[in-house]
C-alpha positions as CSV (number, residue, x, y, z in Angstrom):
1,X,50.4,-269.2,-99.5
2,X,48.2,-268.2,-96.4
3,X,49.7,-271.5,-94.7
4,X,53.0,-270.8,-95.1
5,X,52.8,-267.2,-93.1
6,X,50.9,-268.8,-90.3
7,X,53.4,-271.2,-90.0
8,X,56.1,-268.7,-90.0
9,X,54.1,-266.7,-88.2
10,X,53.8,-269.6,-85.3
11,X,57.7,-270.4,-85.3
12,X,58.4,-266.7,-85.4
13,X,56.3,-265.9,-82.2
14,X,58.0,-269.5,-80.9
15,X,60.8,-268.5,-81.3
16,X,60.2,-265.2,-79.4
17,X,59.2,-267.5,-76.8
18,X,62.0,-269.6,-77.1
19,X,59.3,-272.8,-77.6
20,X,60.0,-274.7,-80.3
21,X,57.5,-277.4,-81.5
22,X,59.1,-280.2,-83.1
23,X,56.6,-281.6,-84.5
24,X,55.8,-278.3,-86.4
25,X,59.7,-277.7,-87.5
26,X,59.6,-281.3,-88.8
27,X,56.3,-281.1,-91.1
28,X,57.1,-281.9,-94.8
29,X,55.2,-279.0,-96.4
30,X,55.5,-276.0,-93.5
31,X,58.8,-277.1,-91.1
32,X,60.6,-275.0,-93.3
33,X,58.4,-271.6,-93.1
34,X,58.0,-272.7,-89.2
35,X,61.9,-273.4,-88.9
36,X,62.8,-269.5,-90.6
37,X,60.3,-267.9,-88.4
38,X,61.8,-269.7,-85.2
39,X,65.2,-268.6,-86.1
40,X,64.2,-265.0,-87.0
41,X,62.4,-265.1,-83.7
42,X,65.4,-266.1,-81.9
43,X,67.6,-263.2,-83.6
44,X,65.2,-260.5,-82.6
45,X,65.7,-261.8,-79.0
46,X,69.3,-261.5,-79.4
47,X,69.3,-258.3,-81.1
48,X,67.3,-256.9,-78.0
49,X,69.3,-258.7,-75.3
50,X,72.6,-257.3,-77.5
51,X,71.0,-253.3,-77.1
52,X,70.4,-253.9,-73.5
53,X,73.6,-254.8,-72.7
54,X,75.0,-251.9,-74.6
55,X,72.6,-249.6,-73.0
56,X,74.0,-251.0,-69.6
57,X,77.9,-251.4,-70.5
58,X,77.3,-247.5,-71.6
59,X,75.9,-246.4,-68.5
């Protein structure tokens, strides 16, 4: 199970870092941990890029 949350871990801060490794997301045992942390990754950054426009739309 430790595999799987470094792999999720790794697309997670990928996808934070809007780097995805292919080779990674296509693995037949981990792509798919890699692949949900990637996305989630890629929602936080919209979720903070969302709040900072709000912050500067409310201004």
């Amino acid at each position: 199970m430790d595999r799987e949350f470094e792999e999720y871990a790794a697309g997670r801060t990928d996808g934070l870092a809007a780097h995805r490794d292919g080779d990674r997301a296509g693995h037949t045992e981990f792509g798919r941990d890699y692949r949900i942390g990637f996305l989630d990754g890629r929602l936080e950054v919209f979720r903070m890029l969302a709040s900072v426009r709000k912050i500067v739309e409310d201004d």
